[in-house]
C-alpha positions in Angstrom: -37.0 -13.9 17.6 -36.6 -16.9 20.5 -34.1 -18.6 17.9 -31.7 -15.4 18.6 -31.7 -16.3 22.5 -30.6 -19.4 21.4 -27.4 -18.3 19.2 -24.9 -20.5 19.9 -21.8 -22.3 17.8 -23.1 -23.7 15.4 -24.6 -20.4 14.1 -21.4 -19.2 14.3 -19.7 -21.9 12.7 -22.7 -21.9 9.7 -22.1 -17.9 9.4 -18.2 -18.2 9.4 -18.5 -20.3 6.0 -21.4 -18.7 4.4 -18.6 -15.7 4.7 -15.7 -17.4 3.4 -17.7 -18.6 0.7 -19.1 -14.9 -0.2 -15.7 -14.2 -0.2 -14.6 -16.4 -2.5 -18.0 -15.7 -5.1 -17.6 -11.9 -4.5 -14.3 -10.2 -5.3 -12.1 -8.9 -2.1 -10.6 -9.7 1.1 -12.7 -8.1 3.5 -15.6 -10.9 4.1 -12.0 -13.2 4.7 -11.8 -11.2 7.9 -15.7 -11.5 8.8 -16.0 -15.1 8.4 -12.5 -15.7 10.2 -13.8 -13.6 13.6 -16.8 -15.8 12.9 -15.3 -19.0 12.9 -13.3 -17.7 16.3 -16.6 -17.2 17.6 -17.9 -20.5 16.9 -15.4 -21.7 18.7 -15.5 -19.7 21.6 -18.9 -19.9 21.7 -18.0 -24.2 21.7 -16.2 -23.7 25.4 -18.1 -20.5 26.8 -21.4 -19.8 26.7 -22.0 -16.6 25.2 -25.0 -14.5 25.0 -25.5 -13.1 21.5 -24.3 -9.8 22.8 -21.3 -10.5 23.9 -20.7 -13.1 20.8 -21.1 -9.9 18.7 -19.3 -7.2 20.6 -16.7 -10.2 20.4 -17.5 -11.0 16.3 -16.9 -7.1 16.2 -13.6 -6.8 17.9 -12.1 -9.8 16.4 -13.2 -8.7 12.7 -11.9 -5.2 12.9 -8.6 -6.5 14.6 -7.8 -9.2 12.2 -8.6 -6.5 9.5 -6.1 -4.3 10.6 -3.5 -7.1 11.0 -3.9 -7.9 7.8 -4.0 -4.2 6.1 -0.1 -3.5 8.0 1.2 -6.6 6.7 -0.5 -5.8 3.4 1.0 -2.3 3.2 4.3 -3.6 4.3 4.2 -5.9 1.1 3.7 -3.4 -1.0 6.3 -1.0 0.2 8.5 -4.0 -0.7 6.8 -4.8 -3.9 7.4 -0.7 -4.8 10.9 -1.1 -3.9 11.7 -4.4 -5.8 10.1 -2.5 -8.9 12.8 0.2 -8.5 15.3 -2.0 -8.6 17.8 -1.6 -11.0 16.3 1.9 -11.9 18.3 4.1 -10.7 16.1 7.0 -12.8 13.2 6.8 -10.1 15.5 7.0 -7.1 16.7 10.6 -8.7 13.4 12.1 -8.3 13.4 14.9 -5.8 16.9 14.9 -6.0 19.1 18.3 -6.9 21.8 18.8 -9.4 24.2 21.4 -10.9 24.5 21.7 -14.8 27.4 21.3 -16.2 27.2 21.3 -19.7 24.5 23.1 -21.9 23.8 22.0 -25.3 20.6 23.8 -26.2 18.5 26.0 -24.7 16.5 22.8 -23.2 19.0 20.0 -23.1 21.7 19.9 -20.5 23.9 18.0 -18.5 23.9 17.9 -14.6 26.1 16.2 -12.1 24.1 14.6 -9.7 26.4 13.7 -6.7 29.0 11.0 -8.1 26.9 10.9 -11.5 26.0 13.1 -15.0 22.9 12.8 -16.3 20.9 14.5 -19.6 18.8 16.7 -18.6 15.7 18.5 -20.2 14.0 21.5 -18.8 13.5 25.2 -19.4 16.3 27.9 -20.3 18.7 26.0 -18.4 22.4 27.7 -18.0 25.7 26.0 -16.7 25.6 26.5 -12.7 21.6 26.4 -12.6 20.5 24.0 -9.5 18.2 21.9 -11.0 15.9 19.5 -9.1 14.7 16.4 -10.7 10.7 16.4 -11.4 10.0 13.8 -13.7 11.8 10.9 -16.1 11.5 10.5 -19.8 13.6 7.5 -20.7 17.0 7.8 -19.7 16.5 12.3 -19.8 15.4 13.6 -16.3 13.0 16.3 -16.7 14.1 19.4 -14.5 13.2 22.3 -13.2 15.5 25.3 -12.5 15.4 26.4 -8.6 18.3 28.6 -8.2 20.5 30.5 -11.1 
């Protein structure tokens, strides 16, 4: 246990890759993080002489920090990557969205005007002047359900 008195950068340093290479043989980002606060720590631990205590309060604070960095930029990329996948679909935008039908040709199939916009419509016993609110998309039909006669 002596040789954890003596904990100093180069453990750091050693630890930081054996990290970033267990990130690269196992699957994930998260050792990224660990062997990043490690390799801060290693160099820290180069100009400052830290006592394994504080090295790993400090490990700690750095690892969790740079994870949640990286998780809000990661869920700000995918906010963009949902949105770029909408593009040009203007179907997934109506979800949620309410409409008025206008035209009914069966008992099922309809059309509504949604704001500036007609769209076929499918739902269940829907009758001209029903507010319908959009629930799901099959193609180019929105699937509807009837909230106000």
């Amino acid at each position: 246990m002596e040789w954890l008195a003596q904990w100093g950068a180069i453990h750091w340093l050693v630890l930081g890759f054996v990290l970033l290479i267990l990130e690269i043989v196992v699957p994930g980002i998260f050792f990224l993080w660990w062997g990043i606060a490690a390799l801060v720590l290693a160099i820290l631990s180069y100009f400052f002489l830290l006592s394994l205590v504080i090295g790993g309060i400090l490990f700690a604070a750095i690892a969790v920090l740079a994870s949640l960095c990286w998780w809000k930029i990661q869920s700000k990329r995918n906010q963009q990557d949902i949105a770029a996948e909408m593009l040009n679909q203007r179907g997934l935008a109506m979800l949620g969205q309410q409409g008025v039908i206008t035209e009914v040709f069966t008992d099922h199939i309809a059309r509504a005007k949604f704001g500036d916009g007609s769209w076929r419509v499918e739902g269940n016993q829907l009758h001209q002047g029903d507010v319908v609110e959009v629930v799901s998309i099959k193609g180019i039909t929105l699937v509807v359900k009837v909230i106000k006669n």
